[in-house]
C-alpha positions in Angstrom: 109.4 13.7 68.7 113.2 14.8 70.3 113.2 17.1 67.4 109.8 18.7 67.9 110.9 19.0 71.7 114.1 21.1 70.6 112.3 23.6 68.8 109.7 23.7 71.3 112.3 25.0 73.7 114.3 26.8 71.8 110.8 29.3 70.3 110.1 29.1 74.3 113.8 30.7 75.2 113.1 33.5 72.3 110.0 34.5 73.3 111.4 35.0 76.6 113.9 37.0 75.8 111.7 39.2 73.5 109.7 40.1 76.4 112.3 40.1 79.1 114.5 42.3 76.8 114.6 46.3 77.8 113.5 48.5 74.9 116.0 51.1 73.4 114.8 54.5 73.6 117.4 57.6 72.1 119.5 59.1 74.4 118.7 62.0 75.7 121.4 63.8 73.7 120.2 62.2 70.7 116.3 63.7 71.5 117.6 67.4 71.9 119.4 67.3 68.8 116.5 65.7 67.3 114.3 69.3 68.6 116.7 71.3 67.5 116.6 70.3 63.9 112.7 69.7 63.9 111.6 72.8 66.2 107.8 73.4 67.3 106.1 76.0 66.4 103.2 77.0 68.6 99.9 77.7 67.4 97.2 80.5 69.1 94.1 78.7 70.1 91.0 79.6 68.2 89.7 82.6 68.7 92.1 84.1 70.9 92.2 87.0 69.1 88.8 88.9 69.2 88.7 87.8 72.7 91.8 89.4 73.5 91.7 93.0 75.1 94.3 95.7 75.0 94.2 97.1 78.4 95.0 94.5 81.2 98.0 92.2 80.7 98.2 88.7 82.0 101.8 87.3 83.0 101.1 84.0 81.3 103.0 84.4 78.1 105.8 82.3 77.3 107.6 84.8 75.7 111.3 84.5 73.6 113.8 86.2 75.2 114.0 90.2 73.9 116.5 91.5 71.5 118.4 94.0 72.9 116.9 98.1 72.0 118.1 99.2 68.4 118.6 102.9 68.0 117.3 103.9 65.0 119.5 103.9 61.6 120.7 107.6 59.8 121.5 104.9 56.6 118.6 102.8 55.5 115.9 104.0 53.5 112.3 104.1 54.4 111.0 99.9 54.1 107.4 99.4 53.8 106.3 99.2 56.8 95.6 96.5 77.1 93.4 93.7 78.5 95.1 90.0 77.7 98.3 89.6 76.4 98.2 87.2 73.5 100.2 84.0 72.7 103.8 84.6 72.2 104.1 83.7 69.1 106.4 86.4 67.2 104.5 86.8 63.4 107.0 89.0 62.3 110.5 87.5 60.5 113.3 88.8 62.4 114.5 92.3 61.5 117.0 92.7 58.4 118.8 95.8 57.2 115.2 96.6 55.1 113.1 96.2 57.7 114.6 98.5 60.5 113.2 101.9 61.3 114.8 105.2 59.5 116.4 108.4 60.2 114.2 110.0 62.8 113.6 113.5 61.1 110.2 115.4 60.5 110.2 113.2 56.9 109.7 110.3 59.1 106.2 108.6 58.2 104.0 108.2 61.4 100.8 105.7 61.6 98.3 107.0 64.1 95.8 104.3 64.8 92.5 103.9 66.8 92.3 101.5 69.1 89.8 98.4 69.7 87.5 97.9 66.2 84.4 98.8 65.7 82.4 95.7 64.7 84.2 92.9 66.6 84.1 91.9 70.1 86.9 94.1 70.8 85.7 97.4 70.8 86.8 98.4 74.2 85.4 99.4 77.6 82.4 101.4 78.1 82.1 105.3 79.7 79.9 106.5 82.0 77.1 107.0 79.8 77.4 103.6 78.4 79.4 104.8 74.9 81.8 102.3 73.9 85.9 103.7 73.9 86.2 103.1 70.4 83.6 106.0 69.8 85.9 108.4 71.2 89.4 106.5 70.0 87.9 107.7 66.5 87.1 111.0 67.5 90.2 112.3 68.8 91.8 110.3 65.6 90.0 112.2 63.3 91.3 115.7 65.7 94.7 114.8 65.0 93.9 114.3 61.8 92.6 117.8 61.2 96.0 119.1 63.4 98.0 117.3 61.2 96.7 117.9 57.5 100.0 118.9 56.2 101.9 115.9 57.2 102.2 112.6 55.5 100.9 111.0 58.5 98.7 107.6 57.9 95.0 107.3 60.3 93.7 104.0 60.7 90.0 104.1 62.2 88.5 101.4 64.8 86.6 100.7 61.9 88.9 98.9 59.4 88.8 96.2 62.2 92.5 95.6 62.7 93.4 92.7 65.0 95.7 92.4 67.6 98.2 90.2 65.9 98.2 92.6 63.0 99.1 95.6 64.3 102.7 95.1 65.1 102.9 94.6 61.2 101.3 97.6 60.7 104.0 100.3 60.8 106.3 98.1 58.1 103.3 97.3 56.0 102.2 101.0 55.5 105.7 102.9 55.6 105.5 104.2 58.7 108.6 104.6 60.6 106.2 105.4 64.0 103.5 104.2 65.8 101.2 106.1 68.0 98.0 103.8 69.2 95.0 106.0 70.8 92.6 104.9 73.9 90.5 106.1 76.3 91.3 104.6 79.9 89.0 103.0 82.6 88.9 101.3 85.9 88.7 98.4 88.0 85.0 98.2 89.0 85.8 98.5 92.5 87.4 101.9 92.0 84.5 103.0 89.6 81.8 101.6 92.4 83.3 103.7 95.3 83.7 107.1 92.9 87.4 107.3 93.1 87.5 109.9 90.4 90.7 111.7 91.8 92.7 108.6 90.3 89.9 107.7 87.7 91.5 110.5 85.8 94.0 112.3 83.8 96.0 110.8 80.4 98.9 108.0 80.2 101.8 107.2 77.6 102.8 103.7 77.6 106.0 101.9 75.8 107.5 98.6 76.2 111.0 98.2 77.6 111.3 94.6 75.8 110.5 96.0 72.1 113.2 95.9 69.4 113.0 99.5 69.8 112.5 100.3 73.1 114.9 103.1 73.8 113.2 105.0 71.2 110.1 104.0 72.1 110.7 105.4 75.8 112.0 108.8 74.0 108.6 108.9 72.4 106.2 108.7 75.4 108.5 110.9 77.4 108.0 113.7 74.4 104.3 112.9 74.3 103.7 113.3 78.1 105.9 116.1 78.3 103.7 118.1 75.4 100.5 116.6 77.3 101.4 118.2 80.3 102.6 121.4 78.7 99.2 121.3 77.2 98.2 121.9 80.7 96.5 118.4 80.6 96.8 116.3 84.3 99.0 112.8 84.1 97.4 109.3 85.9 98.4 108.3 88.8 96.0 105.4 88.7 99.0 102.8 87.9 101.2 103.9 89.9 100.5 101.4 92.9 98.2 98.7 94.0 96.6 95.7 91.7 96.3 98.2 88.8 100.2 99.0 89.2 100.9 95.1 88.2 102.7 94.4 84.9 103.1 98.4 85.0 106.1 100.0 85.8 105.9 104.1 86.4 108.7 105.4 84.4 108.2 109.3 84.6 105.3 110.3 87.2 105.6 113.5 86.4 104.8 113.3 82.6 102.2 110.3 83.3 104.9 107.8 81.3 105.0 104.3 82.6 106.6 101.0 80.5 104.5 98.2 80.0 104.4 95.2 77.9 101.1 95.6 76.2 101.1 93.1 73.2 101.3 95.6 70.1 104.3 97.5 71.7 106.1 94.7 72.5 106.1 93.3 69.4 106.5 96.6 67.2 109.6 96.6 65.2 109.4 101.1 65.1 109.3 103.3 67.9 105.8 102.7 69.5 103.3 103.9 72.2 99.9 103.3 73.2 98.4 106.7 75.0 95.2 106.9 76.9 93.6 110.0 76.0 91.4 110.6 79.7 89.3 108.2 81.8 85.7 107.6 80.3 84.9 105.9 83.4 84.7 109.1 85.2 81.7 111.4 84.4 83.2 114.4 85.0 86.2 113.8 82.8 84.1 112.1 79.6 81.7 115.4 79.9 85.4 117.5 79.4 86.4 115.2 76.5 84.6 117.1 74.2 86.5 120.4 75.0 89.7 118.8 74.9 90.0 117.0 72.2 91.5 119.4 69.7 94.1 120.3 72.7 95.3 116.5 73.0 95.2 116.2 69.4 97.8 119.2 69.5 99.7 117.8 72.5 100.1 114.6 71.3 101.2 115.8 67.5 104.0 118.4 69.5 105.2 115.3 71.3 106.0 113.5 68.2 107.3 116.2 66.2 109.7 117.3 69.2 111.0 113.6 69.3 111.4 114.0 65.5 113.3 116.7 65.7 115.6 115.8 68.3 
């Protein structure tokens, strides 16, 4: 009985301290060391993608610090190469000696590309008359195609249905050493409502300051709204202040050149630029398209080649 009353008290004392006892946890030393050797990787959500639009940026993005501008190498050889923002995940490795753009020189390989797709949700805003932007992204595509017959220049149509998260790819995929994506701009609906066609107008060249190559991309949209101008065709002033100024920065007014981090150029890994091509939004200026198409389609391929061959 004395002996059943021992053990009695000593299973009562160990239970006690079982439950009285403070768990260990890892330090937290010991739980950053543990993320560093077993990092998260993020995933998009579903569908993100064809929901996604190219032409108004949101500032939600957890984005990875930039790597600094790269000028362009005179060594390697040629390597295979707005709207929401999307999720900042970076689906390109990091750039190696391969994978770097080449020598800019009029041999350099240059991927003009239509943008929104034609049969997914993203196939941009609509005119005036109700045609979708993709309609004339093709058009004027298939104008610099004819202006630039001789080159060995690569045309990707809205059709092929490229997404978002591809694009950056693109350029290394293909062998291009530049990127040049084509739009057709619109407006706030406020702006459309009240007829503000003196800003609902003219073209816009847009590059991303945080790109791997952004110094080279800024080069590029100053030739190419230089040459548009030249051209005798009128830069937007539409971003240049108020809401549609935000997550825009005006760079060169004069040549319609503003720096923004649209998704495609930020994550491009060649000199890249996204240009809108006119305001289909405005009647007036959709009616002109038509006209002026061959004469952007020569702007825009005089811009290039006069960054190639400086």
């Amino acid at each position: 009985m004395r002996r059943n009353a021992v053990v009695s008290i000593a299973m009562a004392a160990l239970f006690a301290a079982c439950s009285t006892a403070p768990q260990q946890h890892p330090s937290p030393d010991r739980l950053r060391i543990r993320e560093r050797q077993e990092p998260r990787v993020s995933q998009p959500a579903a569908g993100s993608l064809l929901t996604a639009e190219l032409k108004r940026p949101i500032a939600s993005r957890n984005i990875p610090s930039a790597q600094p501008s790269m000028p362009i190498s005179r060594t390697n050889a040629a390597g295979p190469t707005p709207s929401h923002r999307l999720p900042a995940t970076d689906p390109h490795p990091a750039a190696t000696a391969s994978s770097r753009p080449v020598l800019r020189s009029l041999d350099a390989r240059v991927l003009y590309i239509a943008g929104h797709t034609r049969n997914t949700e993203n196939k941009g805003a609509f005119s005036a008359t109700g045609v979708r932007e993709h309609v004339y992204n093709d058009l004027l595509l298939e104008a610099i195609k004819r202006a630039t017959e001789k080159s060995n220049a690569l045309y990707l149509l809205s059709s092929l249905d490229l997404s978002l998260r591809r694009r950056p790819g693109l350029p290394m995929e293909r062998g291009a050493q530049v990127y040049v994506e084509l739009h057709h701009d619109t407006g706030f609906a406020n702006d459309v409502a009240r007829k503000a066609w003196d800003v609902l107008s003219g073209y816009s060249v847009f590059y991303s300051g945080n790109s791997l190559c952004a110094s080279e991309s800024a080069l590029l949209a100053r030739s190419i709204g230089r040459a548009m101008r030249e051209y005798g065709l009128k830069p937007s002033l539409y971003y240049t202040k108020g809401a549609q100024a935000q997550h825009k920065v005006s760079i060169d007014r004069q040549n319609g050149v503003y720096a923004s981090d649209f998704y495609v150029l930020e994550n491009a890994r060649v000199p890249a630029v996204l240009v809108e091509c006119g305001n289909i939004a405005n009647p007036h200026e959709e009616a002109l398209l038509g006209t002026r198409r061959m004469m952007t389609a020569g702007a825009i391929r005089e811009g290039v080649l006069a960054y190639l061959h400086r």
